[in-house]
N, C-alpha and C positions, 0 to 999 in steps of 0.2 A: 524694394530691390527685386529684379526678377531672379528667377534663378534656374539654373538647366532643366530642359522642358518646358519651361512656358511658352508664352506666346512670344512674348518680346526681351527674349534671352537671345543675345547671340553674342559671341568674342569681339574685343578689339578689334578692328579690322578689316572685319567678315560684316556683311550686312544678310539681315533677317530676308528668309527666301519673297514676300510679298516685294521691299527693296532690291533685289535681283530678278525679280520678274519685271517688275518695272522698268529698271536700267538695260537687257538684255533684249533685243528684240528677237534673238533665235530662243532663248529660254521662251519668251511669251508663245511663239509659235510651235515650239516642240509642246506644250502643254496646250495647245489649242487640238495639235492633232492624234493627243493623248486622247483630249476627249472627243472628238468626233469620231474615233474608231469605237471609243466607248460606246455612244451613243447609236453609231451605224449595227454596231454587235445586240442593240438591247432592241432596234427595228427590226432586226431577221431573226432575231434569237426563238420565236414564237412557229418561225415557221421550218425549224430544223427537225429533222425527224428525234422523238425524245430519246432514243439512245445515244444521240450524239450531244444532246445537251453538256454532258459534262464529259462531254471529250474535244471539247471547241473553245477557242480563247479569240478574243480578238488581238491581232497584233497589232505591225508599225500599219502608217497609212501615211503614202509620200506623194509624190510627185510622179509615179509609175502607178499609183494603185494602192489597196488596200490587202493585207493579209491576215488570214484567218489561222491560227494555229490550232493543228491539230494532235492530238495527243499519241495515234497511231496510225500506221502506215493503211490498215484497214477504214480509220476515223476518214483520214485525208483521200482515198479512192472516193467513198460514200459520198464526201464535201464537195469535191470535182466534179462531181453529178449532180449535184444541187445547184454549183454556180451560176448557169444562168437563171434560176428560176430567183435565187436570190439578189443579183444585178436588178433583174426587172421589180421584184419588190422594193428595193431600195429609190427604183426611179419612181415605182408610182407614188413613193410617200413624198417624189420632192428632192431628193438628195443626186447631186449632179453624175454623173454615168463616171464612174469610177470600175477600172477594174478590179476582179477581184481573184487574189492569187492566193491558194494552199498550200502550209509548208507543215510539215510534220515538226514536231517540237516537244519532244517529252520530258521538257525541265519543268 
């Protein structure tokens, strides 16, 4: 019998989150570009200057673009200066021309 926490614990009712990704095609697609902002974040992450390293999050990434959250209003000027140089990285690795937009965000 499983039991809360496992893998294949889940209520009456409710189906286990692999079951909901499955049946959901906006669930499979929100988690598609969970990870491609992931992935786009870990392509530039190398070329941000190191103090910003941990002042920079990747954020959502839609249909306008991708956004970068940054931790302070000082983080977010520095990142609006690096934009293009980071755009064109991301193209020459391959990754389609998406823009890319800075939002302050200090949660």
């Amino acid at each position: 019998m499983s039991r809360p926490g496992s893998t294949g614990f889940h209520s009456p009712g409710t189906w286990g989150l692999g079951a909901a990704l499955d049946q959901s095609q906006s669930l499979t697609r929100l988690l598609q570009r969970l990870q491609e902002s992931q992935a786009r974040f870990a392509a530039i992450h190398e070329h941000l200057p190191d103090h910003l390293h941990a002042a920079v999050r990747p954020g959502p990434l839609d249909d306008a673009g991708w956004s970068l959250l940054a931790q302070s209003g000082a983080a977010a000027a520095k990142l609006r200066q690096l934009v293009p140089e980071l755009e064109a990285v991301l193209l020459r690795q391959g990754w389609p021309a998406t823009s890319i937009r800075v939002k302050v965000h200090s949660g």
